[in-house]
mmJSON file of the N, C-alpha and C atoms, coordinates in Angstrom:
{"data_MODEL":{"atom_site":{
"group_PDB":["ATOM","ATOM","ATOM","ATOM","ATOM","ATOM","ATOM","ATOM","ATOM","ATOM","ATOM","ATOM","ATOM","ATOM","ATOM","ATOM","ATOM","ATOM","ATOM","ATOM","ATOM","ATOM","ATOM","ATOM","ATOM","ATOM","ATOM","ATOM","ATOM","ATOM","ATOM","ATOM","ATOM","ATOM","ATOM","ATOM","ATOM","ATOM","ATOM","ATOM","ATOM","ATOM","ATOM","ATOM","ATOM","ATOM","ATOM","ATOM","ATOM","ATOM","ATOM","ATOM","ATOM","ATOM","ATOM","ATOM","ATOM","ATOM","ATOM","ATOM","ATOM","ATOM","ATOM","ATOM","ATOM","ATOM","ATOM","ATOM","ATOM","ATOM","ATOM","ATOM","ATOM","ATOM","ATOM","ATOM","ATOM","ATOM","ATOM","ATOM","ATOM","ATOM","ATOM","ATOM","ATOM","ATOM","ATOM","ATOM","ATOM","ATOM","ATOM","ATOM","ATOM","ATOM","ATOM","ATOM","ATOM","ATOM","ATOM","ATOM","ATOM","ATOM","ATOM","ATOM","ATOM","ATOM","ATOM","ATOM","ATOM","ATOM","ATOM","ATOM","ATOM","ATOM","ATOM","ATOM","ATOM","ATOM","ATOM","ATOM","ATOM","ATOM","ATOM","ATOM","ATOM","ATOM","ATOM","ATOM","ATOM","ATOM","ATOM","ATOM","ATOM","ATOM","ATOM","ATOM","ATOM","ATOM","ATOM","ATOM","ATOM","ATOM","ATOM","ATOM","ATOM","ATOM","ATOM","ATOM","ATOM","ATOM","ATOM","ATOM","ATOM","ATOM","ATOM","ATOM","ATOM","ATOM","ATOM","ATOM","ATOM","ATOM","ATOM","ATOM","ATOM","ATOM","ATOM","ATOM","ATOM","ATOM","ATOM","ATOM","ATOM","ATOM","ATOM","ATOM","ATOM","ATOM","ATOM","ATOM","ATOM","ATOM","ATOM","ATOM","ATOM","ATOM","ATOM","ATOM","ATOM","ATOM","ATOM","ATOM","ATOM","ATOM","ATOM","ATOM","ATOM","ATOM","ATOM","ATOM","ATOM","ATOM","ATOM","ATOM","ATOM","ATOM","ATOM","ATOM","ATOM","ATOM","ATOM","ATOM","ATOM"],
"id":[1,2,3,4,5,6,7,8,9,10,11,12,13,14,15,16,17,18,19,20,21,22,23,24,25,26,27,28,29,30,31,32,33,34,35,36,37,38,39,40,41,42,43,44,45,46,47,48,49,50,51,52,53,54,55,56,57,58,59,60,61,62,63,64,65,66,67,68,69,70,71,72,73,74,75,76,77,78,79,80,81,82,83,84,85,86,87,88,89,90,91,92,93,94,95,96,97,98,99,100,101,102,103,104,105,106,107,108,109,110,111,112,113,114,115,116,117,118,119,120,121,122,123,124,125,126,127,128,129,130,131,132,133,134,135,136,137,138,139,140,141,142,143,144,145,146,147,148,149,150,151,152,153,154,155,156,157,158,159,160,161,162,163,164,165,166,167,168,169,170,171,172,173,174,175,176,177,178,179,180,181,182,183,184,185,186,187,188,189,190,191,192,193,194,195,196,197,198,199,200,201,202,203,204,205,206,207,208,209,210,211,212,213],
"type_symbol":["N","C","C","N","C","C","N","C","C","N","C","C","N","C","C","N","C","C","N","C","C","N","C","C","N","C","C","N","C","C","N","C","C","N","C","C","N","C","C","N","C","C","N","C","C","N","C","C","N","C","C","N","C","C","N","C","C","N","C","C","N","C","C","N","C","C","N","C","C","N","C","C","N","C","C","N","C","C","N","C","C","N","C","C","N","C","C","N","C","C","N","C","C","N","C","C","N","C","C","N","C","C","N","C","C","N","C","C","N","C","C","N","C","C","N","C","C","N","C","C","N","C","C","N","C","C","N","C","C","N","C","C","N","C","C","N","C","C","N","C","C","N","C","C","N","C","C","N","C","C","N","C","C","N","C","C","N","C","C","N","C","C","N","C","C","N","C","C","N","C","C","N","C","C","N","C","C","N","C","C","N","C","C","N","C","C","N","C","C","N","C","C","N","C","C","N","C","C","N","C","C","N","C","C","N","C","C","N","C","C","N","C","C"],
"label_atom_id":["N","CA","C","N","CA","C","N","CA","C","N","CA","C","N","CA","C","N","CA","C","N","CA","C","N","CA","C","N","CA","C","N","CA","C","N","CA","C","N","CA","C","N","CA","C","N","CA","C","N","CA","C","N","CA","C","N","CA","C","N","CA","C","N","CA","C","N","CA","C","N","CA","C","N","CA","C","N","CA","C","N","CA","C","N","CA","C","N","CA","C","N","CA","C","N","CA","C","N","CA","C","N","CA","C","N","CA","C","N","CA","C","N","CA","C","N","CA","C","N","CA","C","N","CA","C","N","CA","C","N","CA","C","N","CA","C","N","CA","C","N","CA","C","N","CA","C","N","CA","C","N","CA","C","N","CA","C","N","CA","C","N","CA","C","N","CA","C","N","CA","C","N","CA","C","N","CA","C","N","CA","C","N","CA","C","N","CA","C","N","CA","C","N","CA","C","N","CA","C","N","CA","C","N","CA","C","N","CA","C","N","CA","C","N","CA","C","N","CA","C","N","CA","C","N","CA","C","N","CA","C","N","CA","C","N","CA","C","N","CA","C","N","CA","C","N","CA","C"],
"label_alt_id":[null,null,null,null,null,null,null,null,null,null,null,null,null,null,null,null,null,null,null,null,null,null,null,null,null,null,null,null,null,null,null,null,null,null,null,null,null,null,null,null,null,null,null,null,null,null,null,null,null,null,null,null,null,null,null,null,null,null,null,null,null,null,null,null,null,null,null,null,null,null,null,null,null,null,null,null,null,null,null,null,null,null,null,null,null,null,null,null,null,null,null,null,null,null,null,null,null,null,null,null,null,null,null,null,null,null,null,null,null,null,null,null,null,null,null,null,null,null,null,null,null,null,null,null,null,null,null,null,null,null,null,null,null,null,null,null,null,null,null,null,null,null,null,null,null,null,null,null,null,null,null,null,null,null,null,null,null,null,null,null,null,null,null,null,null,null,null,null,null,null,null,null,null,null,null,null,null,null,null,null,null,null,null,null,null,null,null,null,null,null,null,null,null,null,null,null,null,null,null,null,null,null,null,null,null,null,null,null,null,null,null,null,null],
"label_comp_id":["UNK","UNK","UNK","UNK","UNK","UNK","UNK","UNK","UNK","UNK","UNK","UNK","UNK","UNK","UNK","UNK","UNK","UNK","UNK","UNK","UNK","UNK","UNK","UNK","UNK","UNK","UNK","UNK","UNK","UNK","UNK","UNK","UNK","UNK","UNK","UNK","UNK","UNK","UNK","UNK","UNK","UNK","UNK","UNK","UNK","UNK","UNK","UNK","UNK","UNK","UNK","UNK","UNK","UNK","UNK","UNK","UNK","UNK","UNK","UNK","UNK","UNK","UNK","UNK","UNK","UNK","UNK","UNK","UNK","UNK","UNK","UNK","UNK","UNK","UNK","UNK","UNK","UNK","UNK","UNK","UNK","UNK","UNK","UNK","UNK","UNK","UNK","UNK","UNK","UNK","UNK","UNK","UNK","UNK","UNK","UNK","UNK","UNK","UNK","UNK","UNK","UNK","UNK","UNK","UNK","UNK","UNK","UNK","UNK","UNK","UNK","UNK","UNK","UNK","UNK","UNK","UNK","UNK","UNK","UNK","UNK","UNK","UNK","UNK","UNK","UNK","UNK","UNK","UNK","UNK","UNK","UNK","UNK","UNK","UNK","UNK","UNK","UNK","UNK","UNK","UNK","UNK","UNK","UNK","UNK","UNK","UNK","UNK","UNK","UNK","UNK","UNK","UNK","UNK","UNK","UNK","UNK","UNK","UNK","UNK","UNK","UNK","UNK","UNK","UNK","UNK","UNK","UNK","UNK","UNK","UNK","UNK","UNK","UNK","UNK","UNK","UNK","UNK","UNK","UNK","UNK","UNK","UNK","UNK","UNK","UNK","UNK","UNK","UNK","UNK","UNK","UNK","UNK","UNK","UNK","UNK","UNK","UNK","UNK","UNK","UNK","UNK","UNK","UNK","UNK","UNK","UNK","UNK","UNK","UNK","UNK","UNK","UNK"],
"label_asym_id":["A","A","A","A","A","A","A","A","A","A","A","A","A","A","A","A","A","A","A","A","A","A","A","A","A","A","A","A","A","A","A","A","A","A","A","A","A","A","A","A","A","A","A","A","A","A","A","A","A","A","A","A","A","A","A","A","A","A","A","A","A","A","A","A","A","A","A","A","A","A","A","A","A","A","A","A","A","A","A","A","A","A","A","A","A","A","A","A","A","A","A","A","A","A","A","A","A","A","A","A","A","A","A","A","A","A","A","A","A","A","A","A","A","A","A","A","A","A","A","A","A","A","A","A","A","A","A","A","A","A","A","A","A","A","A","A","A","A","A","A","A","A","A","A","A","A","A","A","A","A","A","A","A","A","A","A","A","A","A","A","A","A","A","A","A","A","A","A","A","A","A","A","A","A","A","A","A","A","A","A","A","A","A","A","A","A","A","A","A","A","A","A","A","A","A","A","A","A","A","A","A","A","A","A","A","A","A","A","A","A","A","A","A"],
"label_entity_id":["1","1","1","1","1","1","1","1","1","1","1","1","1","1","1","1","1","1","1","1","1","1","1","1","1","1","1","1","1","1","1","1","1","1","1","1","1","1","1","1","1","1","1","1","1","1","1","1","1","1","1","1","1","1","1","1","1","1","1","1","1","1","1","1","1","1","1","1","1","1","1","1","1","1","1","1","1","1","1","1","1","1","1","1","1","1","1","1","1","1","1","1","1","1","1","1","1","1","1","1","1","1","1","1","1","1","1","1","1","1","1","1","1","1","1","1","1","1","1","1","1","1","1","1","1","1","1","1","1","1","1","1","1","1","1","1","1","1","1","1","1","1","1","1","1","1","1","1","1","1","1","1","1","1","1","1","1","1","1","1","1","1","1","1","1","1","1","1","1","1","1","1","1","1","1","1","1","1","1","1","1","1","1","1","1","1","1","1","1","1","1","1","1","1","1","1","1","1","1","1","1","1","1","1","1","1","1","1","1","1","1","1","1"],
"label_seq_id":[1,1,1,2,2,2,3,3,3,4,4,4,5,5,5,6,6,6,7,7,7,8,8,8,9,9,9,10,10,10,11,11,11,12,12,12,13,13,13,14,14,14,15,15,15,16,16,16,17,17,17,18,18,18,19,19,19,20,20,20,21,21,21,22,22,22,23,23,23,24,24,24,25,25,25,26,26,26,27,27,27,28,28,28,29,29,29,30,30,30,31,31,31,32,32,32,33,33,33,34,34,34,35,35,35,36,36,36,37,37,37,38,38,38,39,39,39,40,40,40,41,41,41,42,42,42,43,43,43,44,44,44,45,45,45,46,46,46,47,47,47,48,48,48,49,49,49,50,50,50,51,51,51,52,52,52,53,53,53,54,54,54,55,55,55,56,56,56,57,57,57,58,58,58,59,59,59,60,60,60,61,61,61,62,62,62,63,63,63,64,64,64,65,65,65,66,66,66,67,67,67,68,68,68,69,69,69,70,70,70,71,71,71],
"pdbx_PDB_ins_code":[null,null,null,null,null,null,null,null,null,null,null,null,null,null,null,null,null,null,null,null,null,null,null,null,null,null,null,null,null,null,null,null,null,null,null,null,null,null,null,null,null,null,null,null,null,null,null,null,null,null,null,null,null,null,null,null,null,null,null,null,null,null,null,null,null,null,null,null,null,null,null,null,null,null,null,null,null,null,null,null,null,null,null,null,null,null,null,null,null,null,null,null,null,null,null,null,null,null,null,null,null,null,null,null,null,null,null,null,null,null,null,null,null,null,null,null,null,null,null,null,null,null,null,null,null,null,null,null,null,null,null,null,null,null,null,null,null,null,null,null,null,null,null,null,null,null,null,null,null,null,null,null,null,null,null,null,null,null,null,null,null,null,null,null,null,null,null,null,null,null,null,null,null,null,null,null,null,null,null,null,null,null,null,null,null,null,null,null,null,null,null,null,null,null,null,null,null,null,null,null,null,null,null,null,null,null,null,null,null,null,null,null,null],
"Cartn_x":[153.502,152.928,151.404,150.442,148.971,148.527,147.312,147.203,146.09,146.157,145.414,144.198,143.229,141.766,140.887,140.047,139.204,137.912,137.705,136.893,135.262,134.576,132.882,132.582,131.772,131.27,130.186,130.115,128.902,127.989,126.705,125.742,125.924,124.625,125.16,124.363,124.376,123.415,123.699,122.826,123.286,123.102,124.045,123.612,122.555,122.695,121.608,120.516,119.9,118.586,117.674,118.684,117.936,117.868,118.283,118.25,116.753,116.161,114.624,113.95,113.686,113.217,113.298,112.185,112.222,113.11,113.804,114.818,114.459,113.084,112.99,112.979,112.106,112.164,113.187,114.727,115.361,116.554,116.369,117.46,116.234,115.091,114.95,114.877,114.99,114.999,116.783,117.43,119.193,119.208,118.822,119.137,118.414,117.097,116.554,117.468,118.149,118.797,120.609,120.516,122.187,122.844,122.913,123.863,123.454,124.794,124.78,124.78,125.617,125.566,124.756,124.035,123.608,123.611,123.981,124.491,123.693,122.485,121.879,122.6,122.607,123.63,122.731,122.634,122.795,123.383,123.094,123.438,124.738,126.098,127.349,127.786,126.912,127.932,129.129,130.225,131.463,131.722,132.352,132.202,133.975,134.542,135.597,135.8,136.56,136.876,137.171,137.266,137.451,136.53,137.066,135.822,135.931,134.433,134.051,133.224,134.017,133.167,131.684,130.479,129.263,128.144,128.794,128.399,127.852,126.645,126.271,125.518,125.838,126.189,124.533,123.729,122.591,122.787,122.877,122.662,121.021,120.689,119.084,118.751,118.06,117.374,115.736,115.312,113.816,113.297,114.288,113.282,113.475,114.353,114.44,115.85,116.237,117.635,118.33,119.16,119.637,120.771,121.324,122.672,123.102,123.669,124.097,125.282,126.253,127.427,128.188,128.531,129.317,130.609,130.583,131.53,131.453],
"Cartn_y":[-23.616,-22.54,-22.696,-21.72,-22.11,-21.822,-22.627,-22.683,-21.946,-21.564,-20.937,-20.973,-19.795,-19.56,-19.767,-21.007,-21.483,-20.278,-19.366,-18.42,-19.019,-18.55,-19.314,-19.359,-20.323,-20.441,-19.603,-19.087,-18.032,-19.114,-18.454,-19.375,-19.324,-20.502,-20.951,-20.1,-19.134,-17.914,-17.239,-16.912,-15.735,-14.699,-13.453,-12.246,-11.775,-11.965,-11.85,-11.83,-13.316,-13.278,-12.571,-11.185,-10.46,-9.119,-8.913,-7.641,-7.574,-6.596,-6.347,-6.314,-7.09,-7.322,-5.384,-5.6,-4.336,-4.832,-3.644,-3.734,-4.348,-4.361,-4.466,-6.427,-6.703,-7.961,-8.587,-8.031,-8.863,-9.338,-7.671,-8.221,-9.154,-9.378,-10.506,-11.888,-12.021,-13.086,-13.863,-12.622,-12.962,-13.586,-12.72,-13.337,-15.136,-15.253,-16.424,-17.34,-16.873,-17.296,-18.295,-17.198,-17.274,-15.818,-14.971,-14.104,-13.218,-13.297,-12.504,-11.213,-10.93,-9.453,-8.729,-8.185,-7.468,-5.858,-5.437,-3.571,-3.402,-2.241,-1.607,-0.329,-0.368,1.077,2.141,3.324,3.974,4.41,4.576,4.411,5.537,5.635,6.832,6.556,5.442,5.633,5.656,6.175,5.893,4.813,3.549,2.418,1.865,1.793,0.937,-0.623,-0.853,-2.168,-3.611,-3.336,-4.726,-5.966,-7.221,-8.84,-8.821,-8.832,-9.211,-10.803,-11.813,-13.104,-12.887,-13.516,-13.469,-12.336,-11.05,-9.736,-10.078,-9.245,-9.073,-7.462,-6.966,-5.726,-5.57,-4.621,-4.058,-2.628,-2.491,-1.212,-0.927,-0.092,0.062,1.526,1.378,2.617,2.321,3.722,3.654,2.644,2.098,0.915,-0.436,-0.25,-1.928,-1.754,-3.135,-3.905,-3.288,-2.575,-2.622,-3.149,-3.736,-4.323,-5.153,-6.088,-7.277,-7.693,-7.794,-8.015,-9.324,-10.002,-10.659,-9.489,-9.733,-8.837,-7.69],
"Cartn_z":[-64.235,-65.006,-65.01,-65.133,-64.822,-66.432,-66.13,-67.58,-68.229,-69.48,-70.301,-69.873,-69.299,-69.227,-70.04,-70.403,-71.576,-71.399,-72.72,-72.444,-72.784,-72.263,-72.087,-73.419,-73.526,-74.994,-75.224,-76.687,-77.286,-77.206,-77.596,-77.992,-79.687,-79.875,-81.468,-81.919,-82.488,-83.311,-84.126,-85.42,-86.179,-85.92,-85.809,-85.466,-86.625,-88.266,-88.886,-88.91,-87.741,-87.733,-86.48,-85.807,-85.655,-86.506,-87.461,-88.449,-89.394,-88.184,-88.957,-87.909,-86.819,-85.769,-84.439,-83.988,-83.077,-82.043,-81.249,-80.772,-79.226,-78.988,-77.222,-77.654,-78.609,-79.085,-79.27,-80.438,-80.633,-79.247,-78.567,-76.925,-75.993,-75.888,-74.917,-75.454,-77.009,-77.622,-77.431,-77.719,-77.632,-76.661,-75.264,-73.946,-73.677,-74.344,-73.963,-75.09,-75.888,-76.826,-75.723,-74.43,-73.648,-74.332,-74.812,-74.908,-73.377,-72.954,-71.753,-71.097,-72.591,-72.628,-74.153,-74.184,-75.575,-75.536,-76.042,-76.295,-77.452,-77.583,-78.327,-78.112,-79.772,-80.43,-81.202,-80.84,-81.83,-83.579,-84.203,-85.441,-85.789,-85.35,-85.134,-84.285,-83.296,-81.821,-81.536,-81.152,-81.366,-80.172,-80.533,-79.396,-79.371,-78.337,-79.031,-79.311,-79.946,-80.687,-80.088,-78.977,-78.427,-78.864,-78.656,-78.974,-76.977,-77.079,-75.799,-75.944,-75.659,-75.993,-74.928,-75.77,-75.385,-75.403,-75.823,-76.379,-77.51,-77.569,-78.851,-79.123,-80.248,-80.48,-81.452,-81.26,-82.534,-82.164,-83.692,-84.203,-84.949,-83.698,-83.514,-84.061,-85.275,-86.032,-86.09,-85.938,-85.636,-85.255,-83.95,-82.863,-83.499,-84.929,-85.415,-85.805,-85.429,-85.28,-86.912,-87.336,-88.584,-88.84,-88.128,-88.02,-86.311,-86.666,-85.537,-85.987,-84.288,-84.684,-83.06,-83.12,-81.349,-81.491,-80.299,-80.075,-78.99],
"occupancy":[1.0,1.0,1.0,1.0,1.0,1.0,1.0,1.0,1.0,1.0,1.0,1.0,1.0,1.0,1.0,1.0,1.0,1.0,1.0,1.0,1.0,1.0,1.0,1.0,1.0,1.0,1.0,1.0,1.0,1.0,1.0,1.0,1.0,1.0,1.0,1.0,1.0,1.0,1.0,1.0,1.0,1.0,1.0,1.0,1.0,1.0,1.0,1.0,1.0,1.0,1.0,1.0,1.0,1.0,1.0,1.0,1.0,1.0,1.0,1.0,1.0,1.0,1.0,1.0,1.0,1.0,1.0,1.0,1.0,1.0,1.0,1.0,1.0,1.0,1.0,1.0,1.0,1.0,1.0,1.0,1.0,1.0,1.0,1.0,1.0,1.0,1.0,1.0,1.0,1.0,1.0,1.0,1.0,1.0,1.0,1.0,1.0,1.0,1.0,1.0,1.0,1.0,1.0,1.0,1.0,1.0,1.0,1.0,1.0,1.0,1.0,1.0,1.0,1.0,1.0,1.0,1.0,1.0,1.0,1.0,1.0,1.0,1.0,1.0,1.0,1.0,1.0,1.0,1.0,1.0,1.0,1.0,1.0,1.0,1.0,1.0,1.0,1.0,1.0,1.0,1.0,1.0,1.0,1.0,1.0,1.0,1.0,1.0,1.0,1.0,1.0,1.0,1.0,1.0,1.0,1.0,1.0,1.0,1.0,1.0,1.0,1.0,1.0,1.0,1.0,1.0,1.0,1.0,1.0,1.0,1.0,1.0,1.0,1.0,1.0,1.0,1.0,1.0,1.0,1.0,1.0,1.0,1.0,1.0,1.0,1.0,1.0,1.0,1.0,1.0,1.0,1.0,1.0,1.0,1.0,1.0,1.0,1.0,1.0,1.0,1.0,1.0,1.0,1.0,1.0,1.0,1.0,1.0,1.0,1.0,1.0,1.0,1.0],
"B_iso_or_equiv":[0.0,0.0,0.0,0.0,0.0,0.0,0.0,0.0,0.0,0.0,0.0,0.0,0.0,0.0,0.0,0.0,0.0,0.0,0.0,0.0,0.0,0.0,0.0,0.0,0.0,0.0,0.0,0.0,0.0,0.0,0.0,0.0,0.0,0.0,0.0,0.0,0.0,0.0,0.0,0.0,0.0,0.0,0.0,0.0,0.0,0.0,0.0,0.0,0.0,0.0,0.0,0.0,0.0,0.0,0.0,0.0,0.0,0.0,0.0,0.0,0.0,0.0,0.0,0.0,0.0,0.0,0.0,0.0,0.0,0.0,0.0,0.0,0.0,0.0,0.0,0.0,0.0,0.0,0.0,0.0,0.0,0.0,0.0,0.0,0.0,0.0,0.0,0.0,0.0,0.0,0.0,0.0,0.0,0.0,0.0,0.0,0.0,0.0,0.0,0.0,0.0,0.0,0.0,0.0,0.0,0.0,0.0,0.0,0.0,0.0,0.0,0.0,0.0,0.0,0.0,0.0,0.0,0.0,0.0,0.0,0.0,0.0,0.0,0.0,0.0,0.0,0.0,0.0,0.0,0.0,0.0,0.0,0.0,0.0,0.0,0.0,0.0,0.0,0.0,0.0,0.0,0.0,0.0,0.0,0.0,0.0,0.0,0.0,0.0,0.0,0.0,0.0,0.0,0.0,0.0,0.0,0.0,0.0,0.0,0.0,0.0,0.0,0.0,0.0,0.0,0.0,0.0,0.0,0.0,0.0,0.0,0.0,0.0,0.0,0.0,0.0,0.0,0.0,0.0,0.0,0.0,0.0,0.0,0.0,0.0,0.0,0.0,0.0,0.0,0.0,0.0,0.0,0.0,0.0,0.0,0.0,0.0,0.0,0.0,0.0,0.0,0.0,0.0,0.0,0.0,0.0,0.0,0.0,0.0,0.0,0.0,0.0,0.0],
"pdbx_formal_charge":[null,null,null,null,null,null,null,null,null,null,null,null,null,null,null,null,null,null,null,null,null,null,null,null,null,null,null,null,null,null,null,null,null,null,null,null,null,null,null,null,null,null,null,null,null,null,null,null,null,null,null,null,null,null,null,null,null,null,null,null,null,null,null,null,null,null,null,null,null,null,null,null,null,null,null,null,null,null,null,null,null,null,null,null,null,null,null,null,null,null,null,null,null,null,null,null,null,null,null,null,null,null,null,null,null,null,null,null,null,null,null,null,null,null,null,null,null,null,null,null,null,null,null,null,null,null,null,null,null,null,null,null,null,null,null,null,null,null,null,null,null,null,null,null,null,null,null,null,null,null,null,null,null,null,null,null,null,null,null,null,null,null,null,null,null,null,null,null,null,null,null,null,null,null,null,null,null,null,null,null,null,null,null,null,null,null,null,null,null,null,null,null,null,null,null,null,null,null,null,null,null,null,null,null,null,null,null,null,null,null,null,null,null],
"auth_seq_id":[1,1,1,2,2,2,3,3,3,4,4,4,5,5,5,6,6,6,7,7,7,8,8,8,9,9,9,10,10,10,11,11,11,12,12,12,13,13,13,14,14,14,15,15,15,16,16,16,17,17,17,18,18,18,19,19,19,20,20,20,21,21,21,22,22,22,23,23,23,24,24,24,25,25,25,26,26,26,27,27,27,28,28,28,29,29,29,30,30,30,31,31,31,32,32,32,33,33,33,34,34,34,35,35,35,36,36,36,37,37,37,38,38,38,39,39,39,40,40,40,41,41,41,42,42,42,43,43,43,44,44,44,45,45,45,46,46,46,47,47,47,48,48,48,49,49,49,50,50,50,51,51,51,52,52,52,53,53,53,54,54,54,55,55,55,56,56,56,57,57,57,58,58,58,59,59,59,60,60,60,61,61,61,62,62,62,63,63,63,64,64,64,65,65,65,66,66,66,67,67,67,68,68,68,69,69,69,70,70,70,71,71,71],
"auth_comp_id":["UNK","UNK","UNK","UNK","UNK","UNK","UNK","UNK","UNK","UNK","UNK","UNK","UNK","UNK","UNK","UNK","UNK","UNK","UNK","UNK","UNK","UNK","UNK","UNK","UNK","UNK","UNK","UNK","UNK","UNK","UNK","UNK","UNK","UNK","UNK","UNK","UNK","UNK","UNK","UNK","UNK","UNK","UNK","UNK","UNK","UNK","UNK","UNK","UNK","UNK","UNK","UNK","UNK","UNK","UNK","UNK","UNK","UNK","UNK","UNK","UNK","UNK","UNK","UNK","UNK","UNK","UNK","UNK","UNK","UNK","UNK","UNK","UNK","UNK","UNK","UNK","UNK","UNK","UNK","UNK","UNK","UNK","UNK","UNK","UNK","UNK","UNK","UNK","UNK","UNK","UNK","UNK","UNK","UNK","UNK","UNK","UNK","UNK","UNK","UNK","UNK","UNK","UNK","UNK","UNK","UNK","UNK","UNK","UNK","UNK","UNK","UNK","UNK","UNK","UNK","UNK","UNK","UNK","UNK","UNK","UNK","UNK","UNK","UNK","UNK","UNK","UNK","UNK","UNK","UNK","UNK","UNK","UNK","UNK","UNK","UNK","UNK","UNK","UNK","UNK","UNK","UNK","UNK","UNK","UNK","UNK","UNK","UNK","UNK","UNK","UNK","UNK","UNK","UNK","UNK","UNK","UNK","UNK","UNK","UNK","UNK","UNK","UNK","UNK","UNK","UNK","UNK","UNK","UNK","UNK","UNK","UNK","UNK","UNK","UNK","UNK","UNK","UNK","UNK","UNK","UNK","UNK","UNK","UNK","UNK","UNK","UNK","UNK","UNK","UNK","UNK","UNK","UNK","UNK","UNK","UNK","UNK","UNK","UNK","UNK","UNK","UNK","UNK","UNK","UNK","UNK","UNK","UNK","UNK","UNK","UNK","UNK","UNK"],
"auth_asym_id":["A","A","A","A","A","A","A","A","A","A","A","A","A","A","A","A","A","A","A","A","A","A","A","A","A","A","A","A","A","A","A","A","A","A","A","A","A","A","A","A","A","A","A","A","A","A","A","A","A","A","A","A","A","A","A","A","A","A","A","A","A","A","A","A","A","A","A","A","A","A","A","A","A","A","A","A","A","A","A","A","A","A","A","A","A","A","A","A","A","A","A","A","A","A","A","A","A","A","A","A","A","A","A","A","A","A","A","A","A","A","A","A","A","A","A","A","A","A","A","A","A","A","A","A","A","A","A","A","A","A","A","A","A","A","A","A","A","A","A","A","A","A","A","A","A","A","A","A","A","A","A","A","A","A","A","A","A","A","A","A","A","A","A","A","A","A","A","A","A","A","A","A","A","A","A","A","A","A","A","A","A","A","A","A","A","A","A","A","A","A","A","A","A","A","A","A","A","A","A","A","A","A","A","A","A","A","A","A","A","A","A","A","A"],
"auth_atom_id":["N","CA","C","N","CA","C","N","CA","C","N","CA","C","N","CA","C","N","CA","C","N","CA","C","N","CA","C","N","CA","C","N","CA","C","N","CA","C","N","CA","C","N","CA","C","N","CA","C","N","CA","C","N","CA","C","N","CA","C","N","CA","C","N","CA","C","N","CA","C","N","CA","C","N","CA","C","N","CA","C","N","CA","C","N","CA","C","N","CA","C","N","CA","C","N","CA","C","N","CA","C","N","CA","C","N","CA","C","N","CA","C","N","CA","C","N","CA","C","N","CA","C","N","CA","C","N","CA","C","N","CA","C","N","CA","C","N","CA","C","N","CA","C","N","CA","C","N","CA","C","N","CA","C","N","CA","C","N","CA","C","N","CA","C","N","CA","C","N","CA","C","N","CA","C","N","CA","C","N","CA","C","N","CA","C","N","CA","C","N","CA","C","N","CA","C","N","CA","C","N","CA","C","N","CA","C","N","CA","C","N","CA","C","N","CA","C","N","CA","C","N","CA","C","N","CA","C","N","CA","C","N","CA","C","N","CA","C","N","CA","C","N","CA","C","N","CA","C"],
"pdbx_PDB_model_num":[1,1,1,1,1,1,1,1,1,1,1,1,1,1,1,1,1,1,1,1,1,1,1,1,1,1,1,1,1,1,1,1,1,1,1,1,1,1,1,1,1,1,1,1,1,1,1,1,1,1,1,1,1,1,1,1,1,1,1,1,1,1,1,1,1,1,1,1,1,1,1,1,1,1,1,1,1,1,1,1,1,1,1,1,1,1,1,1,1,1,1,1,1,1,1,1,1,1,1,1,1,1,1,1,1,1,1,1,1,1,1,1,1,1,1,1,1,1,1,1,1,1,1,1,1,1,1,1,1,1,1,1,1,1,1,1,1,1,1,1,1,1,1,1,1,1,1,1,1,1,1,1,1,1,1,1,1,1,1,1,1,1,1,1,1,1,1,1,1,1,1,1,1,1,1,1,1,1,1,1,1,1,1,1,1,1,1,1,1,1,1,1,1,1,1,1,1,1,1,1,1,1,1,1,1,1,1,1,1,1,1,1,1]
}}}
């Protein structure tokens, strides 16, 4: 039987401490941070629900981060 796919590790981060931060800032900080993937959102976007390990999700109003999420 083959065995279970160990999924990549996140980096160690709070999504918190980019909430406030402008948005071009807080995605090249994530990335020098290791998040591999980062998705800037609109504030309604309709997105679906999946956990994508190493994603990290901002919800970007007037150019600053108002919300951070993995996933």
């Amino acid at each position: 039987m083959a065995s279970i796919p160990t999924p990549p590790a996140e980096p160690d981060d709070s999504p918190e401490a980019y909430v406030g931060l402008a948005a071009e800032r807080a995605e090249r900080l994530a990335r020098e941070r290791g998040w591999p993937t980062v998705r800037a959102l609109a504030p309604g976007t309709i997105i679906t629900m999946e956990y994508r390990v190493g994603r990290l999700n901002f919800e970007v109003k007037d150019g600053r981060v108002a919300r951070a999420w993995k996933g």
